[in-house]
VEXTORFI-145739 format. One record per residue (C-alpha): residue in one letter; x, y, z. Coordinates in Angstrom, 2 decimals. Example, Ala and Ser with C-alpha at 12.3 -4.5 7.8 and 13.67 -1.06 7.14 Angstrom:
2
res=A&u=12.30&v=-4.50&w=7.80
res=S&u=13.67&v=-1.06&w=7.14
***
This chain:
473
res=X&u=73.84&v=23.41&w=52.04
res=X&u=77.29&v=22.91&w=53.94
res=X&u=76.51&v=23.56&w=57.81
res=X&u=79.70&v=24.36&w=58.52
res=X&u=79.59&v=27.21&w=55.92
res=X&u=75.87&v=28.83&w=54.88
res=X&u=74.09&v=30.69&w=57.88
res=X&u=71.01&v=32.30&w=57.19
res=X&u=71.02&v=36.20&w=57.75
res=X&u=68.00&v=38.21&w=59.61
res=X&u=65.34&v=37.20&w=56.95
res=X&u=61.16&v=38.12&w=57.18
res=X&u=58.67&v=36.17&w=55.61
res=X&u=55.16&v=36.00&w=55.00
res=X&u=53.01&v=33.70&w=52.93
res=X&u=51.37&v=34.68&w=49.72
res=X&u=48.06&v=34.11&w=49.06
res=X&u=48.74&v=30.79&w=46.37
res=X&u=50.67&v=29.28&w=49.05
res=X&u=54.59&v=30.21&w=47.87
res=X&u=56.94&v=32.07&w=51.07
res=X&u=58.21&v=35.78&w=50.01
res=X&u=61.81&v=36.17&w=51.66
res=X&u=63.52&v=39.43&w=51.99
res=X&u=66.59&v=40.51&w=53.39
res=X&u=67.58&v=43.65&w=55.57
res=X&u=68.58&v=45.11&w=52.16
res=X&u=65.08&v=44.85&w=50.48
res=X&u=66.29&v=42.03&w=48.12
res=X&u=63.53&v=38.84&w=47.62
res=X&u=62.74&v=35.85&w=46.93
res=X&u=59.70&v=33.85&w=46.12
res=X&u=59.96&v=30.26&w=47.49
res=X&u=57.91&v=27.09&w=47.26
res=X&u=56.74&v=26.10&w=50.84
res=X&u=59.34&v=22.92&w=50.35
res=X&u=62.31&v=25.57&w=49.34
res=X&u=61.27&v=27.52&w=52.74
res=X&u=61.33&v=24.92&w=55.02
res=X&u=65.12&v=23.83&w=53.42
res=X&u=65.70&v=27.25&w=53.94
res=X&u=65.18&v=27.46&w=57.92
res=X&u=66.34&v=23.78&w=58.51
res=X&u=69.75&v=24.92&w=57.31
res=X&u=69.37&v=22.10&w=53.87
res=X&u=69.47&v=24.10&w=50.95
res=X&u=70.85&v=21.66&w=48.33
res=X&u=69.71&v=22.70&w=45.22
res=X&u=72.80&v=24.43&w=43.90
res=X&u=71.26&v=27.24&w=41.84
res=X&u=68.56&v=27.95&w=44.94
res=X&u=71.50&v=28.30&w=47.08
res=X&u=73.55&v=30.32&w=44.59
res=X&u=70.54&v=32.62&w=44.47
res=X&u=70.16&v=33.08&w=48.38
res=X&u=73.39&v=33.73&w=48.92
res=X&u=74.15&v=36.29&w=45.97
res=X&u=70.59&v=38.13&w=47.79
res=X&u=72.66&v=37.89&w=51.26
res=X&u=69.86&v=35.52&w=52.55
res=X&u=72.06&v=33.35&w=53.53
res=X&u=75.97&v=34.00&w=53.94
res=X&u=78.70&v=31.52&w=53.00
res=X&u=82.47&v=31.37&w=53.73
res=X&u=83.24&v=34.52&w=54.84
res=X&u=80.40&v=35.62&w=57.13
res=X&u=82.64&v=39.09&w=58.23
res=X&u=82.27&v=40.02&w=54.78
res=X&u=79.40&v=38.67&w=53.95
res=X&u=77.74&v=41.32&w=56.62
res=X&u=79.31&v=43.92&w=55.27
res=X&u=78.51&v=43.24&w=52.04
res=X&u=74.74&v=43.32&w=53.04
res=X&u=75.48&v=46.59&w=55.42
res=X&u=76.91&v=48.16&w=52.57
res=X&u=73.90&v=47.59&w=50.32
res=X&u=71.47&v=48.53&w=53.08
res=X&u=73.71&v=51.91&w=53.06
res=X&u=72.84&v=51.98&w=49.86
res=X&u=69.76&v=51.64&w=49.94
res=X&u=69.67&v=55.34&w=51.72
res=X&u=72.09&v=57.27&w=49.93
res=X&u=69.89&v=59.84&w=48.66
res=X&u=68.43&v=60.94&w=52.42
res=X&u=71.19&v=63.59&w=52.44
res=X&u=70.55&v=65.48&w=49.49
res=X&u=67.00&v=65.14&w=49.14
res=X&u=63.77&v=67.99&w=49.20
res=X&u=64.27&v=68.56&w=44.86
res=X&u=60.78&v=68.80&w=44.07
res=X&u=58.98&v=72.21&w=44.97
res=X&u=55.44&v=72.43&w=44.11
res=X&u=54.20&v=76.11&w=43.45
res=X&u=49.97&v=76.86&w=43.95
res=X&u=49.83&v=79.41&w=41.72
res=X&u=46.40&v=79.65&w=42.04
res=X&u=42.97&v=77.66&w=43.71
res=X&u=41.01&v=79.12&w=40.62
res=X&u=39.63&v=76.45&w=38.33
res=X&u=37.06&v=76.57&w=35.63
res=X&u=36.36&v=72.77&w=36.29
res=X&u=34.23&v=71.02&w=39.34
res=X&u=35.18&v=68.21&w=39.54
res=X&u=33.04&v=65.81&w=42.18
res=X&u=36.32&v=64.13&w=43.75
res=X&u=38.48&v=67.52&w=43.95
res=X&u=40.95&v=67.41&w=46.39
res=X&u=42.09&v=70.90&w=46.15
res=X&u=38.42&v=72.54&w=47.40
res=X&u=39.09&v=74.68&w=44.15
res=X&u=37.78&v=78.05&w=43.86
res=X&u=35.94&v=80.03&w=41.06
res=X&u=37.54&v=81.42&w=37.67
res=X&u=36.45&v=85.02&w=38.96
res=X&u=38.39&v=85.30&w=42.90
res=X&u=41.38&v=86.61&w=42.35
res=X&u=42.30&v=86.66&w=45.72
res=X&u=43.19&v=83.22&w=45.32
res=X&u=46.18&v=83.50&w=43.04
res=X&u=49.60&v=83.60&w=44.59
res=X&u=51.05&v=87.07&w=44.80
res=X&u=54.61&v=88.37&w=43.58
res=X&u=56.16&v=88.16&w=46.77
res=X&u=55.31&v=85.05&w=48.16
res=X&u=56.54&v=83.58&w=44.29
res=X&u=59.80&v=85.67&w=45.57
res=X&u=60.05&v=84.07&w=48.82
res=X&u=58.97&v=80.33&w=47.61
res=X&u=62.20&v=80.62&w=44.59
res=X&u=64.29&v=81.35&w=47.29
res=X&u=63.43&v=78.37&w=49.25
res=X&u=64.10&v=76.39&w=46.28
res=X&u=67.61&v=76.98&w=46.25
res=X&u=68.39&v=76.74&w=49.70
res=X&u=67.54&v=72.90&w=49.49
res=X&u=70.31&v=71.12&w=48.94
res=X&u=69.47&v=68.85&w=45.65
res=X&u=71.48&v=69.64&w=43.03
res=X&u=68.40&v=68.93&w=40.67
res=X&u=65.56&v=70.91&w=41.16
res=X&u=61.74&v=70.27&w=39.76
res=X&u=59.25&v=73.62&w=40.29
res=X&u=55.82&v=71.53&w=39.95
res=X&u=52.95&v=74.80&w=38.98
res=X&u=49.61&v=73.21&w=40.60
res=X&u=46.33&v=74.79&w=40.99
res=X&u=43.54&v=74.93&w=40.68
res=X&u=44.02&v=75.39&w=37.12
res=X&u=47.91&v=77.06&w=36.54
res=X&u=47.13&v=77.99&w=33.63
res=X&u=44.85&v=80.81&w=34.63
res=X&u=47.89&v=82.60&w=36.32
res=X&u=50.18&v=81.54&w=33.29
res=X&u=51.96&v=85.13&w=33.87
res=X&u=53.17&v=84.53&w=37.47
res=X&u=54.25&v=81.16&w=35.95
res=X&u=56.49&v=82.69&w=33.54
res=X&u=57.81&v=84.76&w=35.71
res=X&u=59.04&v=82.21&w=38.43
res=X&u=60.19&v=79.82&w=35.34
res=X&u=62.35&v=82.97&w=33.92
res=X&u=63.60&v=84.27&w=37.49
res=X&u=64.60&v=80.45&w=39.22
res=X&u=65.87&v=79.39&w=35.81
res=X&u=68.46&v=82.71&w=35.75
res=X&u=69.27&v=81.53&w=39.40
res=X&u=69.56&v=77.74&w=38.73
res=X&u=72.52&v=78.75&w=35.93
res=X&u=74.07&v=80.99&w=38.20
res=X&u=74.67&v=78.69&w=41.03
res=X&u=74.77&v=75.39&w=38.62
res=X&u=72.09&v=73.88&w=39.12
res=X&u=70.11&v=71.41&w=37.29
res=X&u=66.24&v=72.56&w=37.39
res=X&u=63.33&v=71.48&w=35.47
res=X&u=59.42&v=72.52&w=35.11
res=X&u=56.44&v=70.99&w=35.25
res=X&u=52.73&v=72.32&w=34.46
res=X&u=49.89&v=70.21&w=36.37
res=X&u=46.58&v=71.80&w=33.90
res=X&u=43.52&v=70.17&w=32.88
res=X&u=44.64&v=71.67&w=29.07
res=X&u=41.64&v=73.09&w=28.58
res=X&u=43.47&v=76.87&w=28.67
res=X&u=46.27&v=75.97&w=26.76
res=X&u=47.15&v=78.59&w=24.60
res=X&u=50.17&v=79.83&w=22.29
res=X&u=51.77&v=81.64&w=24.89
res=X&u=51.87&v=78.69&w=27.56
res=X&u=53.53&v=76.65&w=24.09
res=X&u=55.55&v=79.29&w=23.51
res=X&u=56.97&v=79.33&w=27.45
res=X&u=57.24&v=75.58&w=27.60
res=X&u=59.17&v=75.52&w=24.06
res=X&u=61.51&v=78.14&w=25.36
res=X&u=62.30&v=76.35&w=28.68
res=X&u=61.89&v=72.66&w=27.89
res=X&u=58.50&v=72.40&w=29.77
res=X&u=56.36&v=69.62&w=30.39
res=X&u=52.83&v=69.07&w=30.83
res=X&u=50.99&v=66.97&w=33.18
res=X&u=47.19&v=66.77&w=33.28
res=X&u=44.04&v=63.91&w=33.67
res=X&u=42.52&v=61.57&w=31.81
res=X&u=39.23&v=59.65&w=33.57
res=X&u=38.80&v=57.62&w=30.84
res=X&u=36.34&v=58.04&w=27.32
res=X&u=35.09&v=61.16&w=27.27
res=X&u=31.35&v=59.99&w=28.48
res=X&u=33.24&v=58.80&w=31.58
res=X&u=35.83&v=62.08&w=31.77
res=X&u=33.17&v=64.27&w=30.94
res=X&u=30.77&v=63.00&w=33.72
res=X&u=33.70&v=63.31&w=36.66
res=X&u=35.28&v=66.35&w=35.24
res=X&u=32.28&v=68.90&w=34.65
res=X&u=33.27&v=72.03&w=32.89
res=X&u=31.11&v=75.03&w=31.04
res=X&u=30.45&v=73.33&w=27.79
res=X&u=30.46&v=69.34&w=28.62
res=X&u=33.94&v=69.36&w=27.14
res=X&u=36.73&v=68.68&w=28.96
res=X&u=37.76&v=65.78&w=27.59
res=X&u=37.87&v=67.16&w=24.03
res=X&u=39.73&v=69.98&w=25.41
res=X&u=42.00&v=67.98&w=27.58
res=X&u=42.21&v=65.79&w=24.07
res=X&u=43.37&v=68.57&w=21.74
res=X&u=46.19&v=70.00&w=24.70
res=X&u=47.76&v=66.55&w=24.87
res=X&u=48.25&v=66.11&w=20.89
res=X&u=49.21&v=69.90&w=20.71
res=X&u=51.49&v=68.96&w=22.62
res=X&u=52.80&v=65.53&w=21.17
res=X&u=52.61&v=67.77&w=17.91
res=X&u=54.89&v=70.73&w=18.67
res=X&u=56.96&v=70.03&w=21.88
res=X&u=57.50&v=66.34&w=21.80
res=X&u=55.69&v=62.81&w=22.09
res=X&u=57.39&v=63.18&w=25.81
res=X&u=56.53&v=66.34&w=27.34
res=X&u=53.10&v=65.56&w=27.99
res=X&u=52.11&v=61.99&w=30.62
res=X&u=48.44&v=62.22&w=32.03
res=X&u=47.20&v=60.16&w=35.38
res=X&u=43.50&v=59.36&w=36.48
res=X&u=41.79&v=59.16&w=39.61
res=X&u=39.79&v=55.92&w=40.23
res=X&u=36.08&v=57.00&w=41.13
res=X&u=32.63&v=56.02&w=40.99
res=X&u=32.44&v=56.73&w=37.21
res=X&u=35.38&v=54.64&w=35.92
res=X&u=35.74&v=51.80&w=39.14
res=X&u=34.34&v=49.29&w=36.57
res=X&u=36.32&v=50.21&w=33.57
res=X&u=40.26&v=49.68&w=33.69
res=X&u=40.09&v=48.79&w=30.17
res=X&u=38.48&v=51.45&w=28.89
res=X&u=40.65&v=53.93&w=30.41
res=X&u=43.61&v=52.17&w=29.03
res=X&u=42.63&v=52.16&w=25.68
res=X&u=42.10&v=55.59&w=25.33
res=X&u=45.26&v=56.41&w=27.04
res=X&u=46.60&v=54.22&w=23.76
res=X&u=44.31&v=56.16&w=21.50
res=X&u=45.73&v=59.19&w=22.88
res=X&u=49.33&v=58.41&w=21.84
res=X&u=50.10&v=57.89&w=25.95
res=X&u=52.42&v=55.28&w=26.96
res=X&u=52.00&v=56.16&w=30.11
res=X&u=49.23&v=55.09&w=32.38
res=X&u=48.91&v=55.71&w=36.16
res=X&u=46.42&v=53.62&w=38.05
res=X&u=46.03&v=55.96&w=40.64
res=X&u=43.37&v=54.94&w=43.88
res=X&u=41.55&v=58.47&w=44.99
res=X&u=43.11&v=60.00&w=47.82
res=X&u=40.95&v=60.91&w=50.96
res=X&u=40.96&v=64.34&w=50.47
res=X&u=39.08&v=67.59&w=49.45
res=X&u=35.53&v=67.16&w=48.27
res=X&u=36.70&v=63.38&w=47.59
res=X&u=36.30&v=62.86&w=51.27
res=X&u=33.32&v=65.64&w=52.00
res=X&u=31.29&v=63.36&w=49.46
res=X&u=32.41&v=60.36&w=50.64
res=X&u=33.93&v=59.29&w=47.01
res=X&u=36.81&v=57.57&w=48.86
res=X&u=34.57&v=55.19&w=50.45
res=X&u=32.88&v=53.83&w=47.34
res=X&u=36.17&v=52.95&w=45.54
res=X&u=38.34&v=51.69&w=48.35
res=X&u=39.70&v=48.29&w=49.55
res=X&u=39.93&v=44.97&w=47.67
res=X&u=37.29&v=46.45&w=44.69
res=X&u=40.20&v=48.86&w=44.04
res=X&u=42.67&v=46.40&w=44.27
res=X&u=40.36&v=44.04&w=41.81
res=X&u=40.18&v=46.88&w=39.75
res=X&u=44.01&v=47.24&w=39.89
res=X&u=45.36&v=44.29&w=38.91
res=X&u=42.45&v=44.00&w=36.04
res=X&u=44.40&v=47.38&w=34.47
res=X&u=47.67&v=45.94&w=35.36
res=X&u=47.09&v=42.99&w=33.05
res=X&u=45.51&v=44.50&w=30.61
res=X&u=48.89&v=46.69&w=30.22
res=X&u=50.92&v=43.93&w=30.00
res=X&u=48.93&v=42.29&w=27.28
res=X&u=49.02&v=45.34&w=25.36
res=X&u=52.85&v=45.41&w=25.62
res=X&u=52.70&v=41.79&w=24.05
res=X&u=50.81&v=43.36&w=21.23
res=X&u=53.50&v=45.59&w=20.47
res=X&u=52.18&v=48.86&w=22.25
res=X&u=54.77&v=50.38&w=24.51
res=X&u=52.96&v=50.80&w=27.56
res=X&u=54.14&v=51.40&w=31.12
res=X&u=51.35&v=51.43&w=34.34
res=X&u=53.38&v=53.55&w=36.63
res=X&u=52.02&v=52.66&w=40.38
res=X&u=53.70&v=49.14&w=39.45
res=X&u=56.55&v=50.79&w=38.73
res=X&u=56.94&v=52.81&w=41.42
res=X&u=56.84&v=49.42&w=43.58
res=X&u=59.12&v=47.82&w=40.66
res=X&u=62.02&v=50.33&w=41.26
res=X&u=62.02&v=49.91&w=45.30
res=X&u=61.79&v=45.50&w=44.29
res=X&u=64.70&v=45.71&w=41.65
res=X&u=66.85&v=48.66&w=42.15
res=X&u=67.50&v=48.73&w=45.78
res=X&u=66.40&v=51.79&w=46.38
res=X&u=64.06&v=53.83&w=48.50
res=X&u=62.29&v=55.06&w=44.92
res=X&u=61.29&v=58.76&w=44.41
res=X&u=57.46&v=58.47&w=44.87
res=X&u=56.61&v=59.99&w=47.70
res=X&u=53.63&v=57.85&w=48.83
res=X&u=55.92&v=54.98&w=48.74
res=X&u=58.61&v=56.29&w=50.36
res=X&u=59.86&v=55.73&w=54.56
res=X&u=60.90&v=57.25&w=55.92
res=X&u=58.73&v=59.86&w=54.62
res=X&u=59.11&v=62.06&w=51.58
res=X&u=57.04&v=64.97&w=52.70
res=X&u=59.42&v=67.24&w=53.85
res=X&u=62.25&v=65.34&w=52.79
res=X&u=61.61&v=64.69&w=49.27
res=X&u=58.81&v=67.88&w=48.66
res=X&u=57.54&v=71.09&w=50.13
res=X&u=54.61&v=73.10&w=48.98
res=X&u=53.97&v=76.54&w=48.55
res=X&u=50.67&v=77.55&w=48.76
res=X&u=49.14&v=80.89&w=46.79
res=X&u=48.89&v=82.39&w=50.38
res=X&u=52.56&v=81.89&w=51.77
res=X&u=51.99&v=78.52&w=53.92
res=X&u=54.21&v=75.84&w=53.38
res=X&u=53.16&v=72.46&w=53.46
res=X&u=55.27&v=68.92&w=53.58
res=X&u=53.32&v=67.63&w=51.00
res=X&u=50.56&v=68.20&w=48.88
res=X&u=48.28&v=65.74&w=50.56
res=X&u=49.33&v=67.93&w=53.51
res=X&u=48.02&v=71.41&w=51.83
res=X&u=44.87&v=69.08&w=50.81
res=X&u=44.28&v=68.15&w=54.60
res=X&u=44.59&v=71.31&w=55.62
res=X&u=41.04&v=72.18&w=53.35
res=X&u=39.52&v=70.23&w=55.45
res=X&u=40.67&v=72.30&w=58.26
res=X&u=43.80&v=70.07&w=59.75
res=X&u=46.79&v=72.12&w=60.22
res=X&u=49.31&v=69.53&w=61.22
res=X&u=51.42&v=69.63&w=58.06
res=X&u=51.80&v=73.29&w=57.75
res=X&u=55.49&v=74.30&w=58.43
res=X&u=55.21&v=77.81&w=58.99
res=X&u=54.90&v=80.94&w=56.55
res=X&u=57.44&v=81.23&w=53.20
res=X&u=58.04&v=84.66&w=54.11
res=X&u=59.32&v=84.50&w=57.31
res=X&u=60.67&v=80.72&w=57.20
res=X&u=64.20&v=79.84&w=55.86
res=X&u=64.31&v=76.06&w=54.47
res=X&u=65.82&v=75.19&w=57.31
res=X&u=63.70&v=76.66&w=59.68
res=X&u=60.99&v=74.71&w=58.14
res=X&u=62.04&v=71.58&w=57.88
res=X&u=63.04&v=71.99&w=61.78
res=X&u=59.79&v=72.55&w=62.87
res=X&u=58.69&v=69.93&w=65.56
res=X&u=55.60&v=68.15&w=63.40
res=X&u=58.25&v=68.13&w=60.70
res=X&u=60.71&v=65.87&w=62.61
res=X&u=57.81&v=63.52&w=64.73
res=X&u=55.86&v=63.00&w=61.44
res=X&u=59.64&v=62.02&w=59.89
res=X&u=60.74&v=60.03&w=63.40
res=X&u=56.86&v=58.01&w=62.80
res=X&u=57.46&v=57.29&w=59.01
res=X&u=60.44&v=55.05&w=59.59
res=X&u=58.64&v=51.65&w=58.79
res=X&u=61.69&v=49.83&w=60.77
res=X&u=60.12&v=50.97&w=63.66
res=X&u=56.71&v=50.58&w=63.29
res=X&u=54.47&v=48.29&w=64.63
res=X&u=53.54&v=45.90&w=62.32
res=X&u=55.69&v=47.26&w=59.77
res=X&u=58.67&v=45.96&w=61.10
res=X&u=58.41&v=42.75&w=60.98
res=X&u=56.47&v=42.89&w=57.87
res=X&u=58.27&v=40.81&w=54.49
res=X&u=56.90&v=43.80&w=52.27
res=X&u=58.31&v=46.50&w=54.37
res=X&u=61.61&v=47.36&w=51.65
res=X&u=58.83&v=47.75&w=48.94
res=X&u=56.04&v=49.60&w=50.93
res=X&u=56.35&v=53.20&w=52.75
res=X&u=54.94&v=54.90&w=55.41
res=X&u=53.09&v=58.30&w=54.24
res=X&u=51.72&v=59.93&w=57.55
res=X&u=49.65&v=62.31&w=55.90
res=X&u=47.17&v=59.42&w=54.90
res=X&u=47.12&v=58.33&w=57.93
res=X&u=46.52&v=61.38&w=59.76
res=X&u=43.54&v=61.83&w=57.71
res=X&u=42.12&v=58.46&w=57.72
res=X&u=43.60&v=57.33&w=61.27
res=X&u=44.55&v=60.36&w=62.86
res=X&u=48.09&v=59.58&w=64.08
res=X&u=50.96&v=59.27&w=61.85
res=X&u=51.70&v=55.78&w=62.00
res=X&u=47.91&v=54.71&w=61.69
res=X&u=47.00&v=50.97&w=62.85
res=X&u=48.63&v=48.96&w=60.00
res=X&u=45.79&v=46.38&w=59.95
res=X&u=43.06&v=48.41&w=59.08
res=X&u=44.83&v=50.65&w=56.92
res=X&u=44.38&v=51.07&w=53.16
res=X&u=47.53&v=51.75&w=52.42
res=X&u=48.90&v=48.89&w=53.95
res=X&u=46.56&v=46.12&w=51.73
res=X&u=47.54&v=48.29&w=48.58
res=X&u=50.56&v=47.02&w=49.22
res=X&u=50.07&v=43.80&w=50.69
res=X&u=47.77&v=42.89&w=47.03
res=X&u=49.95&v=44.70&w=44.66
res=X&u=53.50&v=43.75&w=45.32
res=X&u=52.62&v=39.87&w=45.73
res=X&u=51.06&v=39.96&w=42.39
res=X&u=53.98&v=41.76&w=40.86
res=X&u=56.67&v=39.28&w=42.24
res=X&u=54.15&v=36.57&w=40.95
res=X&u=53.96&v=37.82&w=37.17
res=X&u=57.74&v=38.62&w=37.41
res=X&u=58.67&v=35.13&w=37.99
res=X&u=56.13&v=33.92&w=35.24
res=X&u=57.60&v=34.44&w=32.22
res=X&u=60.79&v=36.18&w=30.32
res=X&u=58.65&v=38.84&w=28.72
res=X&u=57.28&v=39.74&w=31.61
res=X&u=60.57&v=39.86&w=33.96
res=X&u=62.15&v=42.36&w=30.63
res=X&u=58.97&v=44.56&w=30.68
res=X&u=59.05&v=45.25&w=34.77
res=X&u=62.86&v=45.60&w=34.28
res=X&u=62.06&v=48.56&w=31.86
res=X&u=59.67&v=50.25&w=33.87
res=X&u=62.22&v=49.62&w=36.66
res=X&u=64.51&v=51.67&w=34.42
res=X&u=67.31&v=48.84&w=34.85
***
């Protein structure tokens, strides 16, 4: 390193747990040093030429032209944000809280096939399109949730018809998606999706002795239902209109493997390792607490290997909680999953519009308010403009608490760029929107996962090309 030149920009650090220093800058970007490369790095003696080359393209350290040098790395930061403005394009519609399922982890509090009452009426559907438009993405998703969707599959069609008539009038981009268990799929919900380029997403536990057993239904056969929709499907709509996710819980915590093998017998190349959310009947039961903490994360990054040793078999594979982290690690960018995003997505990125009219800023925050918090309810569809409700005040001090620059413990945290700040699982776990960082869940997801990613990244070329995919670089 040439004193007179190199000066190291604001860096964090923290040390992983096989010894080696993680480095980031201001603009998210990384690097995973030896203990002997970090101490050359803060005693200003960097003189390996390709570790310096490296630190200095990552704005870790600056050379020769420090002016531009910190521009450079405020430009990227910039960057970094540049959606924030035109943000709020996914709007998720409850059609209905009616399922035929009962499932034990529900986070939903579902209601029976029979109560009507619970389906979303005409004019609320009215109201809730437009919303949609007065956003101001220029791509719009319409998520149809339930309960089961599928058992108000006319209302559906309806709002797919009238926002897609609106979305060509005004030029805008909008897509659909259908969140169903399958198990009601009929011709006329293939018929809808062929006509407007639908897709389908739904749940896979694992086998079916382990789907069946978390996802009860009349009949002992939701899996075999849920089995048939997704190669329907594959069959007449496309290999890619149909991804699945699971929800870790008591029935699969000890089988990663399983699960991933029948999302390959499945024809899936998809596979979200998704930790249950403390919501819902999850939480009245006290599911949450028996798959939480480092046996999730053990149970993790079993799946996560597992996936990448199937991609060395040839099986295109992607686990998508990795690459949600992957994106924010490679791509600098804030990512669009809102769990991972700070500050927050809810409200920002999503709203929800419940059957009855309430909006929510996310659907963890329509889930929280089942178990009869409020805080995350913006105000009624029908007599809220978008901008109304995304003024109200819980809106913008939920928002103000998500920024993770600010946060205690977050701030000075290494892992900050890749982590977020979601305020809703912390108001339910914590009750405040920040939470205390230490204790928190969501924080050690984190903390495990994106160590262990930056360690298999660096391990080998085939790895480094399969996280670039996911990373969609």
């Amino acid at each position: 390193m040439n004193e007179a030149l190199d000066h190291l920009t604001p860096i964090r650090f923290e040390r992983a747990s096989d010894g080696s220093i993680i480095v980031t800058s201001l603009a998210g970007e990384w690097a995973l040093l030896s203990a002997d490369q970090f101490d050359s790095l803060i005693e200003n003696r960097v003189n390996d030429p390709s570790l310096r080359r490296e630190l200095i393209q990552k704005q870790i350290l600056t050379s020769g032209n420090p002016k531009f040098d910190r521009q450079l790395l405020a430009t990227k930061l910039a960057y970094r944000y540049r959606g924030l403005p035109t943000m709020c394009g996914l709007h998720i519609f409850v059609v209905t809280l009616r399922c035929e399922h009962s499932c034990h982890y529900c986070q939903v509090s579902r209601r029976s096939s029979s109560k009507i009452e619970f389906d979303m009426p005409l004019d609320v559907a009215d109201k809730a399109i437009d919303r949609v438009f007065e956003s101001t993405s220029q791509n719009v998703k319409i998520e149809f949730q339930g309960g089961e969707p599928l058992l108000n599959l006319p209302l559906i069609e309806y709002v797919v018809t009238t926002a897609s008539e609106r979305a060509k009038r005004l030029n805008r981009q909008i897509d659909f998606v259908i969140a169903s268990n399958l198990a009601l799929l009929d011709d006329a919900a293939i018929d809808l999706a062929r006509t407007y380029g639908i897709a389908f997403s739904t749940s896979i536990d694992g086998p079916p002795a382990i789907h069946n057993k978390a996802r009860p239904r009349p009949g002992n056969d939701s899996f075999e239902r849920a089995a048939r929709g997704i190669q329907r499907i594959q069959s007449e709509l496309g290999i890619d209109r149909v991804s699945a996710i699971m929800t870790t819980s008591i029935n699969n915590f000890m089988s990663a493997r399983e699960v991933i093998d029948t999302y390959c017998d499945l024809g899936l190349r998809e596979v979200f390792l998704r930790q249950m959310s403390p919501f819902g009947f999850a939480a009245r039961r006290r599911q949450f607490q028996k798959t939480r903490g480092k046996g999730w994360i053990d149970f993790y990054v079993d799946g996560l290997e597992y996936v990448i040793e199937i991609n060395r078999r040839g099986i295109e594979m992607a686990e998508l909680t990795a690459a949600a982290y992957l994106r924010k690690m490679l791509r600098n960018d804030i990512g669009g999953y809102v769990d991972l995003m700070s500050p927050t997505g809810a409200g920002l990125a999503t709203l929800v519009y419940n059957y009855d009219g309430n909006v929510y800023m996310s659907d963890e925050g329509r889930m929280l308010k089942e178990m009869g918090d409020t805080t995350f309810c913006l105000g009624d569809v029908r007599e809220n403009s978008f901008d109304q409700l995304l003024s109200k005040q819980q809106c913008i001090d939920s928002v103000a608490d998500s920024f993770s620059w600010s946060a205690t413990s977050c701030s000075t945290c290494a892992l900050e760029p890749f982590c977020g700040s979601d305020p809703v699982y912390h108001q339910a776990t914590q009750g405040s929107f920040a939470g205390y960082k230490p204790i928190s869940d969501f924080c050690l997801r984190t903390k495990s996962i994106v160590p262990e990613l930056m360690r298999l990244y660096k391990q080998d070329e085939f790895t480094q090309l399969l996280f670039e995919k996911w990373a969609d670089l």
